[in-house]
N, C-alpha and C positions, 0 to 999 in steps of 0.2 A: 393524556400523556403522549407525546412526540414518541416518536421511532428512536431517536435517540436515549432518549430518558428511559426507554423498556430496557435498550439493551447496557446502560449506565446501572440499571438496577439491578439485571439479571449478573451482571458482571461482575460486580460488587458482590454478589451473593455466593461466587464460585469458591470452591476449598483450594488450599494451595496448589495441588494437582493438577485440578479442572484449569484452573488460574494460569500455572506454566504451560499444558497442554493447549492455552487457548491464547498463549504468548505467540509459542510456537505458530499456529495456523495462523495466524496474524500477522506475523511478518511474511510468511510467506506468502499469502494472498496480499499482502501491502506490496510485495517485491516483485507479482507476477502483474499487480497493476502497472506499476512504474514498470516493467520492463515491455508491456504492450504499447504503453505510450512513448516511451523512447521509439520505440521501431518504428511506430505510426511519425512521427517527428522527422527521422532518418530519413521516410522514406517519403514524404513531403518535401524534404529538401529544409525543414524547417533550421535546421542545425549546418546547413554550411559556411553559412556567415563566420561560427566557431571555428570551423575546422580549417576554414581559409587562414584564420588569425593563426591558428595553433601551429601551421606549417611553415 
């Protein structure tokens, strides 16, 4: 069984509680990823091409 399928199944298993509470950490470790890699991007310069257009 993949890494993913444990935690497909672990997940599936949660009570509604576990379930919201593990929404919750979720988006926020989803949003603390995206917001390391925007800055990693920034600060590459990968994003000015954008910022040129947007001005």
């Amino acid at each position: 069984m993949s890494n993913l399928q444990e935690i497909e199944s672990a997940v599936s298993q949660l009570t509604k509680e576990e379930l919201a509470a593990f929404r919750v950490w979720f988006a926020e470790f989803d949003a603390e990823i995206w917001d390391r890699q925007f800055e990693e991007d920034v600060a590459a310069g990968r994003l000015d091409g954008l910022a040129k257009q947007a001005l």
